[in-house]
C-alpha positions in Angstrom: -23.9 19.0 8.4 -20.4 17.5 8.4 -19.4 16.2 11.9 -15.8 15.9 12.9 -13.6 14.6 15.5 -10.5 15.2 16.8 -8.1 12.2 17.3 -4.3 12.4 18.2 -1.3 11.2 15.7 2.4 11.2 16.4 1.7 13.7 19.3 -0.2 16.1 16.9 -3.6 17.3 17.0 -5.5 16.6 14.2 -9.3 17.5 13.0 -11.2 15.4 10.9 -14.5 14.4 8.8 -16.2 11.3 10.8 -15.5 8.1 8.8 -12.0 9.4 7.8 -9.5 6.5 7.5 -6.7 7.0 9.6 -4.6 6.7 6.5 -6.7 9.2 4.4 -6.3 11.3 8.0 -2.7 11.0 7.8 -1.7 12.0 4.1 -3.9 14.8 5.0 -1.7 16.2 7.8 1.1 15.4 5.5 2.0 12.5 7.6 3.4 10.0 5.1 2.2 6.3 5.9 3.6 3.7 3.2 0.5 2.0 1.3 0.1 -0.2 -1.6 -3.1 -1.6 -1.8 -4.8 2.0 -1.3 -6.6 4.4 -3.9 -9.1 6.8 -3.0 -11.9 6.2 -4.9 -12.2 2.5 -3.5 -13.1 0.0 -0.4 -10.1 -0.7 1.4 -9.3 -4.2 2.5 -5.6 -3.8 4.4 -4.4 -6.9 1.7 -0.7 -5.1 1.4 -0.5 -4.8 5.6 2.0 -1.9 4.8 0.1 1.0 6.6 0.2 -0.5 9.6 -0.2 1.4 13.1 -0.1 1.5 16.3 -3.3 2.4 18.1 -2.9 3.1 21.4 -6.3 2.1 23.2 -6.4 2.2 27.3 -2.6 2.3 27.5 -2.4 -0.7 25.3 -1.1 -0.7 21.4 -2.8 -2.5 18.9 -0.9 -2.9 15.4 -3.7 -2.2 12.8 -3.9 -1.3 8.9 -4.8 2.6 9.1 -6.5 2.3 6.1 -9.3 0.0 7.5 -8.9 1.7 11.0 -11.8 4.7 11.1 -11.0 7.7 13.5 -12.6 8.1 16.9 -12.7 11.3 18.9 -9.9 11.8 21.0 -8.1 8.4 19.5 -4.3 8.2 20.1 -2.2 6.9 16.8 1.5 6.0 16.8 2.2 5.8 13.0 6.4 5.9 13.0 7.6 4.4 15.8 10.4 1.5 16.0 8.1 -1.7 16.0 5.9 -0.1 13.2 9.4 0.3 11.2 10.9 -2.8 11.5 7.4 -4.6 10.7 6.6 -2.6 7.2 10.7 -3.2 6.7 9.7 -6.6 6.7 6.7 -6.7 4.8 8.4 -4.7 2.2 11.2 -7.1 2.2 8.4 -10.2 1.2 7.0 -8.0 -1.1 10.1 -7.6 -3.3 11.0 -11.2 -3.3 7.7 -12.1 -4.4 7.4 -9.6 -7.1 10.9 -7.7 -7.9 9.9 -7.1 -11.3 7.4 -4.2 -9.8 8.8 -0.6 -9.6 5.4 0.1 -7.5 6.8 -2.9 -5.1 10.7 -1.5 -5.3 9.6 2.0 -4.5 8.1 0.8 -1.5 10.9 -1.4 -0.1 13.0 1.6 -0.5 10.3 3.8 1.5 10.5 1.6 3.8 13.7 0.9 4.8 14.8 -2.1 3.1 18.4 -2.9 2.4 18.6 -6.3 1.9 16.4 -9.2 0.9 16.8 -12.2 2.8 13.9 -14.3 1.4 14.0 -16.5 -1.9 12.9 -14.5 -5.0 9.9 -16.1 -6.5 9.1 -13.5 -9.0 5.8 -13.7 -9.5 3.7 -11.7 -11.7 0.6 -10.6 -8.2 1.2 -9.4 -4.5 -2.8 -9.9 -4.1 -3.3 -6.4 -3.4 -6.9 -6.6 -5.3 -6.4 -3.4 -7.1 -7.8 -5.0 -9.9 -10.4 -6.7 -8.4 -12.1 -3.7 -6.2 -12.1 -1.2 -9.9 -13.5 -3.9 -11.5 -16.6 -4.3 -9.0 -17.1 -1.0 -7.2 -16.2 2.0 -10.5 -17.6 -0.6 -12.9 -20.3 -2.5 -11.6 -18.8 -5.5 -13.9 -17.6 -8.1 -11.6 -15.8 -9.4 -14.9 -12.6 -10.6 -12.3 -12.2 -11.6 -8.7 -10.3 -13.9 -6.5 -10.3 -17.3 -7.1 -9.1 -20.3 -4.3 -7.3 -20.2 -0.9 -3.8 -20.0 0.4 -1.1 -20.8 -1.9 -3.6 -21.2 -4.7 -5.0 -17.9 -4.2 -5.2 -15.7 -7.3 -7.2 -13.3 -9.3 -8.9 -15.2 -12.7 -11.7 -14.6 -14.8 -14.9 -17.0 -13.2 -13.6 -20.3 -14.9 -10.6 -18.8 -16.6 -12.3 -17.3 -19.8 -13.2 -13.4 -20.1 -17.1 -13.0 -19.6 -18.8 -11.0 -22.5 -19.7 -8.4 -19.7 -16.0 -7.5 -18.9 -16.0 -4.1 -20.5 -12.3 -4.4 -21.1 -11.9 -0.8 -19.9 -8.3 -1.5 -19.2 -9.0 -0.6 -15.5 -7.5 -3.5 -13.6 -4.6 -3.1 -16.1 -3.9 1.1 -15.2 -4.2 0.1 -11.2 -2.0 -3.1 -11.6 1.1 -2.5 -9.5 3.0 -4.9 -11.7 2.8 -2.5 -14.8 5.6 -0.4 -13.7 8.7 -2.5 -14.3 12.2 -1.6 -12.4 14.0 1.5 -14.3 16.4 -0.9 -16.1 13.8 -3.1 -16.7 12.6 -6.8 -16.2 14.5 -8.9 -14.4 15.5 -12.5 -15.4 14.9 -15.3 -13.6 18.1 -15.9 -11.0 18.9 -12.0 -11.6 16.6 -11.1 -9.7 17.4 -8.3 -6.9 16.5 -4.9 -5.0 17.1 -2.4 -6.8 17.7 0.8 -4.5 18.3 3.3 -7.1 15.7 5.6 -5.9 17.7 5.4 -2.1 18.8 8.8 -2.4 15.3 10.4 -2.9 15.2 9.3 0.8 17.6 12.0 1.8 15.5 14.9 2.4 13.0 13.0 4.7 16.4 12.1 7.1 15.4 14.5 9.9 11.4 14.4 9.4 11.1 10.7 8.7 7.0 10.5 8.9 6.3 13.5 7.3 5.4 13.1 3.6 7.7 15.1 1.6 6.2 14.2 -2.1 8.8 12.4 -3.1 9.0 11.0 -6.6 9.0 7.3 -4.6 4.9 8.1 -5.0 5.0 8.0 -8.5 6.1 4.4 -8.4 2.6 2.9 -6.3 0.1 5.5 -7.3 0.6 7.2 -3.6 -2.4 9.0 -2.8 -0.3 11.7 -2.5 0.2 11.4 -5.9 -2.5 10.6 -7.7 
């Protein structure tokens, strides 16, 4: 039998399966929590940092991926409140400048709050969100890619650069790839690159219900879960 607990998010009650992530708890309720890193179907790791929380332990808040973070009877969540804003603002804001070229990425600056981008573009082609790597490994069993090196050398690679005959080039890590989705007018050039905000006014009917998810057509961009 299915046991459940009752935790506590943005003042409302809410009743869940134990071993519910917070996130998955939260799209539920129709609480919209920006993710990028997230699908359903697979492990989480908390690689984007853009569903942060606050998780209000013994008076105290904790800042904490939701979609790592499991619920707890009687647990207290904060998901919308000023600090949790202006920290996924910002971690939008590096996400475009690394990869502007990504609608997935674009749609989420947007969701977020973004306006401007004060960091250097770098346009790279992976925001490390391991998409790819977790379909690969946990729906396919194939552990045909993965990550290879540390820090700025960090990467996901075939194991010494050259496609193992037991990829089953399914396409998988290609479909989940945030990068597929280029920006409605298309790929930026190197030294064009910008945020795009075209999408901005999809924003205007969450104005007076900010954390509620609405099912806006911003989903469509990042494979919400909402939307998929």
């Amino acid at each position: 039998m299915e046991q459940y607990v009752t935790l506590t998010m943005d003042g409302a009650r809410a009743r869940v399966p134990r071993g519910t992530s917070v996130l998955d708890a939260a799209m539920e309720y129709g609480i919209c929590i920006p993710h990028l890193c997230h699908i359903p179907y697979l492990s989480d790791m908390g690689a984007c940092r853009l569903c942060i929380v606050e998780h209000i332990e013994n008076g105290r808040a904790k800042v904490t991926t939701s979609c790592t973070l499991r619920v707890q009877e009687g647990m207290v969540i904060r998901t919308n409140t000023e600090k949790i804003r202006k920290l996924r603002r910002n971690i939008a804001e590096l996400l475009v400048a690394e990869a502007p070229n990504s609608r997935a990425v674009q749609d989420i600056a947007v969701r977020c709050g973004v306006k401007e981008v004060r960091y250097p573009f770098r346009n790279n082609d992976c925001v490390l969100c391991g998409r790819c790597v977790r379909v690969c490994t946990e729906m396919w069993g194939a552990r045909a890619i993965g990550f290879v090196g540390r820090g700025k050398e960090r990467h996901v690679d075939f194991p010494f650069g050259v496609r193992p005959d037991f990829c089953k080039q399914c396409s998988s890590c290609v479909d989940l790839c945030p990068m597929t989705i280029t920006p409605c007018d298309g790929p930026m050039k190197p030294g064009e690159e910008r945020l795009c905000g075209k999408c901005e006014s999809q924003l205007q009917v969450t104005e007076q219900i900010p954390d509620t998810c609405v099912w806006c057509d911003l989903g469509m961009g990042f494979n919400c879960a909402r939307q998929a």
